[in-house]
DSSP file (Angstrom, degrees, kcal/mol; ACC not computed):
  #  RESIDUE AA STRUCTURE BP1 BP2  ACC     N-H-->O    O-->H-N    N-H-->O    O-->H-N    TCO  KAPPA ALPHA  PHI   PSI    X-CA   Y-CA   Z-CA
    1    1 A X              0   0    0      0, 0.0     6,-0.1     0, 0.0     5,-0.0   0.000 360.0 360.0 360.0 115.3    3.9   20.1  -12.4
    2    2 A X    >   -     0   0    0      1,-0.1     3,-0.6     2,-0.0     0, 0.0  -0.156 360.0-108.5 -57.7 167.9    4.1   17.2  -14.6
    3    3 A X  T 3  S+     0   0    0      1,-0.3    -1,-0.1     3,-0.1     0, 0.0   0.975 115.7  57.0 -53.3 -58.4    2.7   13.6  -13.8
    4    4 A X  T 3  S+     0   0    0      1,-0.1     2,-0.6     2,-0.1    -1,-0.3   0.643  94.6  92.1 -79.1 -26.5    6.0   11.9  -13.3
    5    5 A X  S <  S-     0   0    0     -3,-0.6     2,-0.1     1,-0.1    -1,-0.1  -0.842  71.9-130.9-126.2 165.9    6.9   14.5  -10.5
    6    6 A X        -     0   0    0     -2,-0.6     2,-1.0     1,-0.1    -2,-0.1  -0.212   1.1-140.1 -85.7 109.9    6.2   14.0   -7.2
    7    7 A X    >   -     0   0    0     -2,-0.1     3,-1.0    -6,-0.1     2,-0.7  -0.708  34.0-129.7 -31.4 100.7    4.4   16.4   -4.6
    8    8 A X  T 3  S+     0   0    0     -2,-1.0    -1,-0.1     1,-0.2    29,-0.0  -0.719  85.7   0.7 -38.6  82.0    6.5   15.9   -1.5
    9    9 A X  T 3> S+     0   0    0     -2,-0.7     4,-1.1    24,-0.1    -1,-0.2   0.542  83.7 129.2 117.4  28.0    4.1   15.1    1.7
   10   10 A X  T <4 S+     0   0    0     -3,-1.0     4,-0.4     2,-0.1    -2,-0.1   0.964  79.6  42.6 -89.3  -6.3    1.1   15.2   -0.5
   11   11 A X  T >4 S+     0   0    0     -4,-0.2     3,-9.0     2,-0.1     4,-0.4   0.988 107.0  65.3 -36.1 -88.2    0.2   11.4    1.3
   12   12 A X  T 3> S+     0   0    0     21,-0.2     4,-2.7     1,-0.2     3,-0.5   0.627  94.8  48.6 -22.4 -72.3    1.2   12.6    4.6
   13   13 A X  T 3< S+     0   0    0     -4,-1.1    -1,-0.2     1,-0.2     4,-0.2   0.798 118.7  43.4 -61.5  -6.4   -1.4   15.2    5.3
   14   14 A X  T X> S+     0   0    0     -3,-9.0     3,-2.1    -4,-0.4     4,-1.2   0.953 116.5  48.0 -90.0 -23.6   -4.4   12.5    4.2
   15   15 A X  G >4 S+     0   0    0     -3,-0.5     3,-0.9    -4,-0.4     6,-0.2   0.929 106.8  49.9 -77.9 -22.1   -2.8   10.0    5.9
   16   16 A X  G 3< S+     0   0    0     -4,-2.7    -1,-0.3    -5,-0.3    -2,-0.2   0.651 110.4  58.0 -69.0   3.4   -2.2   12.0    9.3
   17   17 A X  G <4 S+     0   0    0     -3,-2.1    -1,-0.2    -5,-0.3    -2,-0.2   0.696  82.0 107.2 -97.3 -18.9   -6.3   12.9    8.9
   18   18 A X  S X< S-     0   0    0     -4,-1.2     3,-1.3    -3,-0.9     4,-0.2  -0.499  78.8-132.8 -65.0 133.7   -7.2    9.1    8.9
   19   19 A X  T 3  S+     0   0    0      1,-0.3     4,-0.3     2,-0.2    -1,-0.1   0.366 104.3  62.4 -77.9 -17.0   -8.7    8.3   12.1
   20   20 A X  T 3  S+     0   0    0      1,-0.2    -1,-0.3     2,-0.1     4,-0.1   0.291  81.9  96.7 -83.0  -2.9   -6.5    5.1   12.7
   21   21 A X  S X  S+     0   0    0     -3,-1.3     3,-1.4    -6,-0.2    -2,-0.2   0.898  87.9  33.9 -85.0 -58.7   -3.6    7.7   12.7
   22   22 A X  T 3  S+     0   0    0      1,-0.2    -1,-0.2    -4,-0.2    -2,-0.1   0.789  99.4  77.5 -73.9 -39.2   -3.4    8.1   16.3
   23   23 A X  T 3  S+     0   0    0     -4,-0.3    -1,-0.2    57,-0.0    -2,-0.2   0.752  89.3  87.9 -38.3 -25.1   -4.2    4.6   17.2
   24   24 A X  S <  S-     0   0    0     -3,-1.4    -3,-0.1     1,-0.1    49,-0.0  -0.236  76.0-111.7 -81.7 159.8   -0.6    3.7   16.2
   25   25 A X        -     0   0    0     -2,-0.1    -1,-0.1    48,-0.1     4,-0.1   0.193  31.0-114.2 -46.3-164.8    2.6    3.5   17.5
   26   26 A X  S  > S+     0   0    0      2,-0.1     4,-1.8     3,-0.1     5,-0.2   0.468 122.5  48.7-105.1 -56.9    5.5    5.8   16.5
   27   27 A X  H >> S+     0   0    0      2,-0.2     4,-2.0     1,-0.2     3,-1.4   0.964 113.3  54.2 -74.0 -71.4    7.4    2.8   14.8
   28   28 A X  H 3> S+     0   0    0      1,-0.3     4,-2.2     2,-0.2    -1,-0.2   0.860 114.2  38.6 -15.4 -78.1    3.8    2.0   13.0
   29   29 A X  H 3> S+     0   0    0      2,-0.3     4,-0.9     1,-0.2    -1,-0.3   0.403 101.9  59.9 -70.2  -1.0    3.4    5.2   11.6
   30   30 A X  H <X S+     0   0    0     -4,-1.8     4,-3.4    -3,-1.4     5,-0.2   0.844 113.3  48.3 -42.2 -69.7    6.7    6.1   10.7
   31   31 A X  H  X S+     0   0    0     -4,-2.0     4,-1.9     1,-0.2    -2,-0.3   0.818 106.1  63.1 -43.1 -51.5    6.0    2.6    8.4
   32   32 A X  H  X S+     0   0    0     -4,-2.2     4,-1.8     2,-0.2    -1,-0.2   0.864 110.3  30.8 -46.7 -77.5    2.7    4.2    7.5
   33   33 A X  H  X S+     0   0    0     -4,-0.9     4,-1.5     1,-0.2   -21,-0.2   0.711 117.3  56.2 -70.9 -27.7    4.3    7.3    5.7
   34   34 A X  H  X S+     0   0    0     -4,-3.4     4,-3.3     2,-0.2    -1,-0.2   0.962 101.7  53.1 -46.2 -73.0    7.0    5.7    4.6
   35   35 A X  H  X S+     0   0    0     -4,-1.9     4,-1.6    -5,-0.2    -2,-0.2   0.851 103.3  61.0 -13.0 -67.7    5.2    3.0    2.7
   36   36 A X  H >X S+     0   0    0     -4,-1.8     4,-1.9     1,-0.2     3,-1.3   0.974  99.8  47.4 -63.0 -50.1    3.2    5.4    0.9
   37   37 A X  H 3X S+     0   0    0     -4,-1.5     4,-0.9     1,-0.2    -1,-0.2   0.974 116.3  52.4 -54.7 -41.0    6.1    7.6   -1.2
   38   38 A X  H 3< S+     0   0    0     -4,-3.3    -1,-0.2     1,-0.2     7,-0.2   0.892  97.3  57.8 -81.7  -0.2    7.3    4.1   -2.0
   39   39 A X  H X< S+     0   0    0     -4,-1.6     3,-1.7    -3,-1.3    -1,-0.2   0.864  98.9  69.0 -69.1 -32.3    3.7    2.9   -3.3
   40   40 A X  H 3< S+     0   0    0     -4,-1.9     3,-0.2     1,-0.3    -1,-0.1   0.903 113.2  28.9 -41.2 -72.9    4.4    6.2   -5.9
   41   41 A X  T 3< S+     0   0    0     -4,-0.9    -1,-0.3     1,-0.2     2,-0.2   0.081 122.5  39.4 -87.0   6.4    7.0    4.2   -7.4
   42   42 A X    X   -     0   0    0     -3,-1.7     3,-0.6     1,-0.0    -1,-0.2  -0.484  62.6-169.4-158.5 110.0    6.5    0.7   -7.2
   43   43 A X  T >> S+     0   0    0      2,-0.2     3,-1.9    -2,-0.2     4,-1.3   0.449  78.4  81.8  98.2 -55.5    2.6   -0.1   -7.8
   44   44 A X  H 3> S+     0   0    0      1,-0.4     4,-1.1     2,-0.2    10,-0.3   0.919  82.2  60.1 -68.7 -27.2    3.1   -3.4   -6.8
   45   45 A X  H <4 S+     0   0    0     -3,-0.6    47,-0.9    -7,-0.2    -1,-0.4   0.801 114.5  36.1 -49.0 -28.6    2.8   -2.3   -3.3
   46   46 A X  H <4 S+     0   0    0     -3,-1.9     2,-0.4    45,-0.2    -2,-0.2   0.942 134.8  14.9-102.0 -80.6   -0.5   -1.1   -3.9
   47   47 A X  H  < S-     0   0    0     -4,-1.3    -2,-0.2    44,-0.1    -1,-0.1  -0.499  79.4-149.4 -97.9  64.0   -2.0   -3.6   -6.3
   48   48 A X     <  -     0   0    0     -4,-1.1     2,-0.4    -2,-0.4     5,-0.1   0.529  11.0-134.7   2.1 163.4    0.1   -6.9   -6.6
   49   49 A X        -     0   0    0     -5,-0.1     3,-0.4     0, 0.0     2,-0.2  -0.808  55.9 -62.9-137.5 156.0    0.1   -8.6   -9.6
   50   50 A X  S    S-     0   0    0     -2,-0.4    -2,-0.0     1,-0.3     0, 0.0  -0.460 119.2  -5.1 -76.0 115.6   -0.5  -12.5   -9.0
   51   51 A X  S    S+     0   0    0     -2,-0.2    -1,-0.3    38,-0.0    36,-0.0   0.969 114.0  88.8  58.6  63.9    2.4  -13.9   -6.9
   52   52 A X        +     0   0    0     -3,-0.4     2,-0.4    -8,-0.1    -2,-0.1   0.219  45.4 140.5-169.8  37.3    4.4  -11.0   -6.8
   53   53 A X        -     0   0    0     -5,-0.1    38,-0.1     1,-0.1    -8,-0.1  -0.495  65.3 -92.1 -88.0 160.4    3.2   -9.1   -3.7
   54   54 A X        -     0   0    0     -2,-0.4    36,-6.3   -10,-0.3     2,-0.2  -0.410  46.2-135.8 -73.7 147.6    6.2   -7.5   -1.9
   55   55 A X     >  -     0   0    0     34,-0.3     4,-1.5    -3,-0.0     2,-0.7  -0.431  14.2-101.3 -89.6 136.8    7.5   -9.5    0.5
   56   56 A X  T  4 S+     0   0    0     32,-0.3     4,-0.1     1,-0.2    33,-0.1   0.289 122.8  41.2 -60.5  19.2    8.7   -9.0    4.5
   57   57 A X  T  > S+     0   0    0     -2,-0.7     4,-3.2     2,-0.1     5,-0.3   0.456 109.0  56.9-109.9 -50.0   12.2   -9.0    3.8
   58   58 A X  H  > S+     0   0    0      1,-0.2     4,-0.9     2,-0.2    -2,-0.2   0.857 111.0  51.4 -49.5 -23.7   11.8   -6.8    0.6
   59   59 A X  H >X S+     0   0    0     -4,-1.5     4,-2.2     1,-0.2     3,-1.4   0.975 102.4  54.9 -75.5 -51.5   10.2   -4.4    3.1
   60   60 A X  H 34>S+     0   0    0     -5,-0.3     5,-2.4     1,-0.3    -1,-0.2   0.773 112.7  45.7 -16.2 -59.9   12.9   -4.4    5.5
   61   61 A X  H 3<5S+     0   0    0     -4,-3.2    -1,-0.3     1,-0.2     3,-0.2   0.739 113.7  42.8 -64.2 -34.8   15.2   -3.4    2.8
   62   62 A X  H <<5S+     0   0    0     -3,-1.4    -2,-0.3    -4,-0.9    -1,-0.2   0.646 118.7  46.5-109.2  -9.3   13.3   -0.8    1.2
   63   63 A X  T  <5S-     0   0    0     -4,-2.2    -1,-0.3    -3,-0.1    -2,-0.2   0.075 104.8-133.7 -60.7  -3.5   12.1    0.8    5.2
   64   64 A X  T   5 +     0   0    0     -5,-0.4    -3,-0.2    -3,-0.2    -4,-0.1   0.786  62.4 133.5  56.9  28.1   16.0    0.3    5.8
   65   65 A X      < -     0   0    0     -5,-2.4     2,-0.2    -6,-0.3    -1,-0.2  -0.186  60.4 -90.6 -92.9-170.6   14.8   -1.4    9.1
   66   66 A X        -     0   0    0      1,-0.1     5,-0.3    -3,-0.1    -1,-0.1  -0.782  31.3-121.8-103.7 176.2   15.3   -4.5   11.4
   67   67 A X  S >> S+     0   0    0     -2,-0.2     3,-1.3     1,-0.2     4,-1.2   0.764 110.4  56.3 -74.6 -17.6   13.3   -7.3   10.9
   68   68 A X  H 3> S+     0   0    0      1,-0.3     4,-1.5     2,-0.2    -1,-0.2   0.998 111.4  42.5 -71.7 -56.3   12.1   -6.9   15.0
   69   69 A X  H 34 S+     0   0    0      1,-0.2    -1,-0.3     2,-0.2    -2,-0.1   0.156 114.4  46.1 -81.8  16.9   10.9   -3.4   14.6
   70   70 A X  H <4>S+     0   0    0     -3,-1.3     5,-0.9     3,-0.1    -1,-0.2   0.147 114.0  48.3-126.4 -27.2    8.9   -3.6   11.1
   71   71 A X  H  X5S+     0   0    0     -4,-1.2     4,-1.7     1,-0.3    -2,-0.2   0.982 112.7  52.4 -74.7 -23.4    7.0   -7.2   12.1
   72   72 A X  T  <5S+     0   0    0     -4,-1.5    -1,-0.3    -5,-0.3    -3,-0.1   0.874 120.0  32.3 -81.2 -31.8    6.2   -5.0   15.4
   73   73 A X  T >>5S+     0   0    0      2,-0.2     3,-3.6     3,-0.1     4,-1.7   0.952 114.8  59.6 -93.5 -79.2    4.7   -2.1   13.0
   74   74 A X  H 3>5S+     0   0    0      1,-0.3     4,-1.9     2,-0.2     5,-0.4   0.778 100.6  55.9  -8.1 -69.8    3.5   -4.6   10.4
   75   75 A X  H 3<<S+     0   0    0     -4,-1.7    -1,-0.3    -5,-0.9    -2,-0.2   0.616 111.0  44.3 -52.1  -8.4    1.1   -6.2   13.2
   76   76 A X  H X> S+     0   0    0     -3,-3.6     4,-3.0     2,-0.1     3,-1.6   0.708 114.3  51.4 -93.7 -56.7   -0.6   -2.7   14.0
   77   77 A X  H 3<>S+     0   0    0     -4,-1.7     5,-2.7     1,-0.3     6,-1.2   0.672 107.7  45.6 -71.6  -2.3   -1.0   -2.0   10.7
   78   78 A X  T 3<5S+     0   0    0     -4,-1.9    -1,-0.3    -5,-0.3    -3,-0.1   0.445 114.0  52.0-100.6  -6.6   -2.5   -5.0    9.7
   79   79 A X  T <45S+     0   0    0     -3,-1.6    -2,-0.2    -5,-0.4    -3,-0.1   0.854 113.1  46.5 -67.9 -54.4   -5.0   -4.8   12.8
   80   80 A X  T  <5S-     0   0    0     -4,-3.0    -2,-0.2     1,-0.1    -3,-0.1   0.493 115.2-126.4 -81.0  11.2   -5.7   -1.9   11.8
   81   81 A X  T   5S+     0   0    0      2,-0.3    -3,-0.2    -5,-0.3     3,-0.1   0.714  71.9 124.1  56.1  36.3   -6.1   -2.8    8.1
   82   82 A X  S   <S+     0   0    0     -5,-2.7    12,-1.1     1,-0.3    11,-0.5   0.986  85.3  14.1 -78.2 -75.4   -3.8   -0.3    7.0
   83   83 A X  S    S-     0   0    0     -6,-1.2     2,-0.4     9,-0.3    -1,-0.3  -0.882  78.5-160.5-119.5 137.9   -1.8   -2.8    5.3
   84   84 A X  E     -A   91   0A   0      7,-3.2     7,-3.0    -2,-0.3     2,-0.2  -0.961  24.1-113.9-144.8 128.3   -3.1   -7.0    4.4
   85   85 A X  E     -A   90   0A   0     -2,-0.4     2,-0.3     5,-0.2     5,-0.3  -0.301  34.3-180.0 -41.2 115.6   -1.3   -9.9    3.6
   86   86 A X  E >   -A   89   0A   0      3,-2.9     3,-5.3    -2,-0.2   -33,-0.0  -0.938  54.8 -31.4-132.2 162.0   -1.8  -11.0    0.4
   87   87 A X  T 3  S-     0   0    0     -2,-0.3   -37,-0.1     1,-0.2    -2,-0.1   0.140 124.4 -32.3  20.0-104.3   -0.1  -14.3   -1.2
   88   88 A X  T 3  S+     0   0    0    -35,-0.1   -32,-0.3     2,-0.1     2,-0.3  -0.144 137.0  42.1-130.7  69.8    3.3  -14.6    0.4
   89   89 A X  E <  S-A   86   0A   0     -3,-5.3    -3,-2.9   -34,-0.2     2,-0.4  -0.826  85.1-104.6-155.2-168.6    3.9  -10.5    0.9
   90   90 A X  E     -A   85   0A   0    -36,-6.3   -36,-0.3    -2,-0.3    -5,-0.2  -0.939  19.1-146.6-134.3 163.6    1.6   -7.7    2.0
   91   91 A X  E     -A   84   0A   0     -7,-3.0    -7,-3.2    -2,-0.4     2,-0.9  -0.944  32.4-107.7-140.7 144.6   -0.1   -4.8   -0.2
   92   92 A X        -     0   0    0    -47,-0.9    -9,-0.3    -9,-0.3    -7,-0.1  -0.708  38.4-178.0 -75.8  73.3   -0.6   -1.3    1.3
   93   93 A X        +     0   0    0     -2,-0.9     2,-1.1   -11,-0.5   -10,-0.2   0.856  65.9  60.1 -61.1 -58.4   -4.3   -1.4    1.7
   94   94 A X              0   0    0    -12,-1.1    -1,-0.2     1,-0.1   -12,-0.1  -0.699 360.0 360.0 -73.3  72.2   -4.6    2.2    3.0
   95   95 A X              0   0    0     -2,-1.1    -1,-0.1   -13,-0.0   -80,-0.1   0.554 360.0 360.0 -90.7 360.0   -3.4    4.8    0.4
């Protein structure tokens, strides 16, 4: 398999062993796994670059969600430190 492609689920099985995994919601962990396949491909979720962390709205778009059901997932996952507000976005703390 080359670098540039992708294992399908290989996130999912570490994240469903993380111990915070059951702690969630449904709606929270859906965001969870989601989140991660799109960290493959855009970095910046993962490490920001200065001003340029993704944003709540960008997330919205790119989870294809409403804004009521991702700020309700956000707020678990950032209790649970899954995912942390940085500048005026979040980064995917938990890869």
């Amino acid at each position: 398999m080359s670098p540039k492609q992708q294992r399908y689920g290989r996130h999912v099985r570490a994240v469903m062993l993380d111990q915070r995994w059951a702690l969630l919601p449904l709606a929270a962990r859906a965001a969870w796994l989601q989140l991660t396949d799109i960290a493959d491909v855009m970095p910046e979720l993962r490490q920001p670059g200065a001003g340029r962390a993704v944003s709540r709205d960008e997330l919205i778009r790119l989870l294809s969600a409403r804004g009521d059901e991702l700020d309700g997932a956000l707020a678990h996952l950032v209790e649970r430190q899954i995912v942390e507000k940085v500048s005026h976005g979040f980064r995917l703390k938990a890869y």
